[in-house]
C-alpha positions as CSV (number, residue, x, y, z in Angstrom):
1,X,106.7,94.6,42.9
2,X,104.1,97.3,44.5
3,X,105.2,101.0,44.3
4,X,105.6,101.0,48.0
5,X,108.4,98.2,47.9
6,X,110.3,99.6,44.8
7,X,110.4,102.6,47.1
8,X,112.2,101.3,50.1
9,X,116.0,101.4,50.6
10,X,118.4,98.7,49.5
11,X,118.6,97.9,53.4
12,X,115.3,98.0,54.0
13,X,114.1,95.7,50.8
14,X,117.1,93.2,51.9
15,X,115.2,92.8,55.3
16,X,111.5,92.7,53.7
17,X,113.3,89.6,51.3
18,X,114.8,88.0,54.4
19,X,111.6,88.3,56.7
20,X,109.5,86.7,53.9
21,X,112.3,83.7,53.4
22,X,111.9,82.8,57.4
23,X,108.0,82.8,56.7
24,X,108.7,80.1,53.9
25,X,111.1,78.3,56.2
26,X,108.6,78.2,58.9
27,X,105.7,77.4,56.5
28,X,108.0,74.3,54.6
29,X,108.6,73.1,58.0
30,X,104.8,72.5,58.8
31,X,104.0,70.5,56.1
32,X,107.2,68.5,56.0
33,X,106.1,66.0,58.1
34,X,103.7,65.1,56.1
35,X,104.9,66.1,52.6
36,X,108.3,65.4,51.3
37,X,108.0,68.5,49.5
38,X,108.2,70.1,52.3
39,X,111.5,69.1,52.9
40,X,113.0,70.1,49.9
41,X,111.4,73.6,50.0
42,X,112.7,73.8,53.8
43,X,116.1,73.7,52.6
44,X,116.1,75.8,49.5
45,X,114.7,78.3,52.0
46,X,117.6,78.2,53.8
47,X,120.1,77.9,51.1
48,X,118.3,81.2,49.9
49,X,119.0,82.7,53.5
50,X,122.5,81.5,54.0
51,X,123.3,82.8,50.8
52,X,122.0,86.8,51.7
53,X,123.7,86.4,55.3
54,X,126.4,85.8,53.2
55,X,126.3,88.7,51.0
56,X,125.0,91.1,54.0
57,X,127.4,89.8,56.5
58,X,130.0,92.7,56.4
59,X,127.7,95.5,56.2
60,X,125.5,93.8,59.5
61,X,127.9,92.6,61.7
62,X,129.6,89.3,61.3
63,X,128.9,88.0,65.1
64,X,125.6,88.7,64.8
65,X,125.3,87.4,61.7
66,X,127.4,84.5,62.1
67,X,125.4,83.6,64.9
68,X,122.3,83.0,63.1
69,X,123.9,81.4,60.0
70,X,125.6,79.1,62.6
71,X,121.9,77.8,63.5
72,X,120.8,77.9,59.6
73,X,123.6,75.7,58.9
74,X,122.8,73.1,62.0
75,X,119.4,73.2,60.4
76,X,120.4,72.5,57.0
77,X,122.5,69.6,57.7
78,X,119.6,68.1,60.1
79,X,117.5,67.8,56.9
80,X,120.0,66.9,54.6
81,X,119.2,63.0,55.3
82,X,115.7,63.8,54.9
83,X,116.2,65.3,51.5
84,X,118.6,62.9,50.3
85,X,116.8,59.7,51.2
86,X,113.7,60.6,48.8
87,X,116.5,62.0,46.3
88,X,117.8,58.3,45.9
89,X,114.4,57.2,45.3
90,X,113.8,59.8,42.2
91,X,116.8,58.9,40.9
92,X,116.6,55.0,41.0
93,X,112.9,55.4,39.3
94,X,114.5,57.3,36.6
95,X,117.2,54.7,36.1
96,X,114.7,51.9,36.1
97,X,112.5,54.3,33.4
98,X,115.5,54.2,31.1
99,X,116.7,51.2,31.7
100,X,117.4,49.5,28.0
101,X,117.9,46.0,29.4
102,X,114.4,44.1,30.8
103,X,117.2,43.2,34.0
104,X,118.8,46.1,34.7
105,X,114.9,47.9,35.1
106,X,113.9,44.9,37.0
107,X,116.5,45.3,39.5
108,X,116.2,49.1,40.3
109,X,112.7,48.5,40.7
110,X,113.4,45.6,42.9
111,X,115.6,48.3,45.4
112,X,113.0,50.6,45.1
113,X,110.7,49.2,48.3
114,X,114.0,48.9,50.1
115,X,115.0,52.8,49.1
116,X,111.7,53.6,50.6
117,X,112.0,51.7,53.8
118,X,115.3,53.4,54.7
119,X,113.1,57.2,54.0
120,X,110.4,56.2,55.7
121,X,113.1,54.8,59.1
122,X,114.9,58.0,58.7
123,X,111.7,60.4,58.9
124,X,110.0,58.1,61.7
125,X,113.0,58.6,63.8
126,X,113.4,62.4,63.0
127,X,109.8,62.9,64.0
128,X,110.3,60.6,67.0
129,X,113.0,63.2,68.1
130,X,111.3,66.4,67.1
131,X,106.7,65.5,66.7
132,X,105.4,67.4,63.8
133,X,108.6,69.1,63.5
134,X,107.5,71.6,66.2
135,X,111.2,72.5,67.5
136,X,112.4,73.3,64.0
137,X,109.0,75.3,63.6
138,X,109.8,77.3,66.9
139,X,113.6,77.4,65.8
140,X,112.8,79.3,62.4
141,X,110.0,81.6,64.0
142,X,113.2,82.7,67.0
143,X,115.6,83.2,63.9
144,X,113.0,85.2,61.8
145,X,113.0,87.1,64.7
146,X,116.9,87.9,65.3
147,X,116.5,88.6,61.5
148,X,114.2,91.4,62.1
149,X,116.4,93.0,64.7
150,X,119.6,92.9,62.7
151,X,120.4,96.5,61.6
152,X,119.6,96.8,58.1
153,X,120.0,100.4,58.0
154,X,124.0,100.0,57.4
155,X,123.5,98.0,53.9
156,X,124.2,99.7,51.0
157,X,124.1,98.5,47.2
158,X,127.6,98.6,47.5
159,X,127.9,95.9,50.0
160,X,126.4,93.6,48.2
161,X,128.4,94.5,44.8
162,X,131.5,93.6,47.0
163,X,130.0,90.6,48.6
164,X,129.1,89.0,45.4
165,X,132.7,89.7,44.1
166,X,133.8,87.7,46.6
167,X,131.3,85.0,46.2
168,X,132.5,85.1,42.1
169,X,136.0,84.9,43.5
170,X,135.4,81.6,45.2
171,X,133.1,80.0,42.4
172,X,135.9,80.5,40.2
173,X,138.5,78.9,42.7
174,X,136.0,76.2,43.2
175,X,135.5,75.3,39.8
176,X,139.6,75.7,38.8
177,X,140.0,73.1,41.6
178,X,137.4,69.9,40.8
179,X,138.3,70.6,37.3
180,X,142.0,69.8,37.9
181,X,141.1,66.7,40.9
182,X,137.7,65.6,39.5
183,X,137.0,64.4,43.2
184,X,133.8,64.1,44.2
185,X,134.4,66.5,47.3
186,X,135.5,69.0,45.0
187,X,132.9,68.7,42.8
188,X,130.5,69.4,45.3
189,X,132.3,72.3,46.8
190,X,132.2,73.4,43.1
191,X,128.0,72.5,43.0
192,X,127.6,74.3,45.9
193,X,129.8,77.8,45.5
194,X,127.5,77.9,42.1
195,X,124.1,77.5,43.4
196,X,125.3,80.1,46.1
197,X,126.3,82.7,43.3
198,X,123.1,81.8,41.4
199,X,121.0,82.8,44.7
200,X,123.2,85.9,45.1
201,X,122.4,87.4,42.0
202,X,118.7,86.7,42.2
203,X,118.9,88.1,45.8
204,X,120.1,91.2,44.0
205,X,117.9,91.2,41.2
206,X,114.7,91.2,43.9
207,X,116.5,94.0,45.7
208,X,116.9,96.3,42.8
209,X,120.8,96.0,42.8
210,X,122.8,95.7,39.3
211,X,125.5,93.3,40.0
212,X,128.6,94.0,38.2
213,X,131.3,91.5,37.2
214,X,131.8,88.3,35.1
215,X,128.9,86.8,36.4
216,X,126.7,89.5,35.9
217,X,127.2,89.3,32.0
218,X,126.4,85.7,32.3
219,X,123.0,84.5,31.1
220,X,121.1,83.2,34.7
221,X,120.8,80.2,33.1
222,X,124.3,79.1,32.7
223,X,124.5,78.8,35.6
224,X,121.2,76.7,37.0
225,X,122.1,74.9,33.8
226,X,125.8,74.1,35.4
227,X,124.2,73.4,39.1
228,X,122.1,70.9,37.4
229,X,124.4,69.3,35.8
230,X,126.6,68.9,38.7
231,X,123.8,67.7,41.3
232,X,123.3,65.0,38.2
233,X,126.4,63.7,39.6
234,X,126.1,64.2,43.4
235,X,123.2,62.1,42.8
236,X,125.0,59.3,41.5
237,X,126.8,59.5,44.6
238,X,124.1,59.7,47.4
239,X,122.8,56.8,45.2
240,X,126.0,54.7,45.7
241,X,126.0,55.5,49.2
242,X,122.5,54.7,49.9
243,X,123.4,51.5,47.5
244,X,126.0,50.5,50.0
245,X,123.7,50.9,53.1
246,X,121.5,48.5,52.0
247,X,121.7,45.1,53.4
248,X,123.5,42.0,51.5
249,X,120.3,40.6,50.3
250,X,120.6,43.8,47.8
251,X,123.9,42.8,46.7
252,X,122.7,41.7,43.2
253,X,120.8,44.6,42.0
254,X,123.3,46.6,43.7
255,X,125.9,45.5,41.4
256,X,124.0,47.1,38.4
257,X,125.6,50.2,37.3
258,X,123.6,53.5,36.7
259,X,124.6,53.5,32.9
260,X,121.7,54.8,31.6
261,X,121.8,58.1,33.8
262,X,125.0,58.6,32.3
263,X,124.1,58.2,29.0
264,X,122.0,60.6,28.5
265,X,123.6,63.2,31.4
266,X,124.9,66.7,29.5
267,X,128.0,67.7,29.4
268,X,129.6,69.9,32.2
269,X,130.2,73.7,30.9
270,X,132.1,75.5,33.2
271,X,131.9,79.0,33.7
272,X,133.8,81.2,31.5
């Protein structure tokens, strides 16, 4: 970080990290139509911004910050089908990688032509909808600037401290709660409250702020580490789903159960 930066005010670095998110956003965006990686680096731009609305929210306004979270969300779940459809994919190729029986890898890779079809539908009609993605372009480039005239001024480190206490407060309800169901909605509320916390205190980190709490005395990689291990599983799920979307000519390799992914999966470790 330049001199010049590490000099600015908690405020004003949290609006310097937010302008420079939107610029990914928009950048991710162009190239999405014709990279997949685009896709996924669309959303984790958003998922970074939704997660320092979240922790600047109080201190800025919550109507005007709702407001543009409201279209970051609506943007979000638009490429969610995008993101899952080549998620399937990676996820049957592994399978059919460590496969131990010569049938088992033969039907994954069997499903995997059919896996792409359904990606390659789902992006032709999203593109049919929106060409080259220009709308979502021109959305993110209206909500960088509503970002920019949000008054950053009122934040404070403290904010944020109290933001992300909250933000702890909810992981840990989270987690208490698909512990005790083990349902998969619950497990990916609990996925999804811990990537948020694990953005937060990077989002703090970049703006000079020492979070204080449980989670700050946890090593960052506990929890990616615990993130990962739960998006193992929603995975499996999108897998089964996308499985079950398929049409009956499928219906024998769809029987085959993903055993290998978990055998070798990790064990969950919850936060402490």
């Amino acid at each position: 970080m330049s001199h010049r930066v590490a000099s600015l005010r908690t405020g004003e670095r949290a609006a310097l990290l937010a302008a420079e998110e939107a610029c990914a956003l928009a950048t991710a965006l162009a190239v999405a139509p014709h990279d997949p990686t685009g896709v996924h680096e669309a959303r984790k731009s958003l998922r970074r911004l939704r997660s320092l609305l979240a922790l600047v929210r109080d201190a800025l306004g919550k109507e005007a910050v709702d407001a543009i979270d409201d279209e970051l969300r609506a943007m979000t779940r638009d490429l969610s089908a995008l993101r899952d459809g080549q998620v399937v994919q990676d996820v049957a190729r592994l399978l059919a990688r460590e496969a131990t029986e010569p049938a088992e890898r033969e039907n994954w890779q069997a499903l995997l032509p059919a896996l792409a079809g359904r990606h390659e539908q789902m992006l032709a009609a999203a593109l049919c909808e929106d060409p080259g993605f220009m709308r979502r372009q021109a959305q993110a480039h209206r909500q960088a600037e509503q970002l920019r005239q949000l008054p950053w001024q009122r934040l404070k480190a403290g904010d944020l401290r109290h933001a992300l206490a909250r933000s702890e407060r909810r992981q840990a309800r989270a987690q208490a709660k698909a512990m005790a169901s083990s349902q998969v909605d619950d497990l990916h509320d609990w996925r999804r409250k811990s990537r948020r916390l694990r953005m937060q205190l990077s989002a703090l980190r970049k703006l000079q702020v020492a979070p204080r709490g449980k989670a700050a005395r946890l090593p960052p990689r506990f929890i990616s580490q615990l993130v990962d291990q739960l998006g193992a599983l929603q995975d499996l799920v999108l897998l089964h789903r996308a499985l079950e979307a398929l049409e009956p000519a499928h219906a024998r390799a769809k029987r085959v159960a993903p055993r290998s992914r978990v055998r070798t999966a990790s064990p969950i470790q919850p936060l402490a």
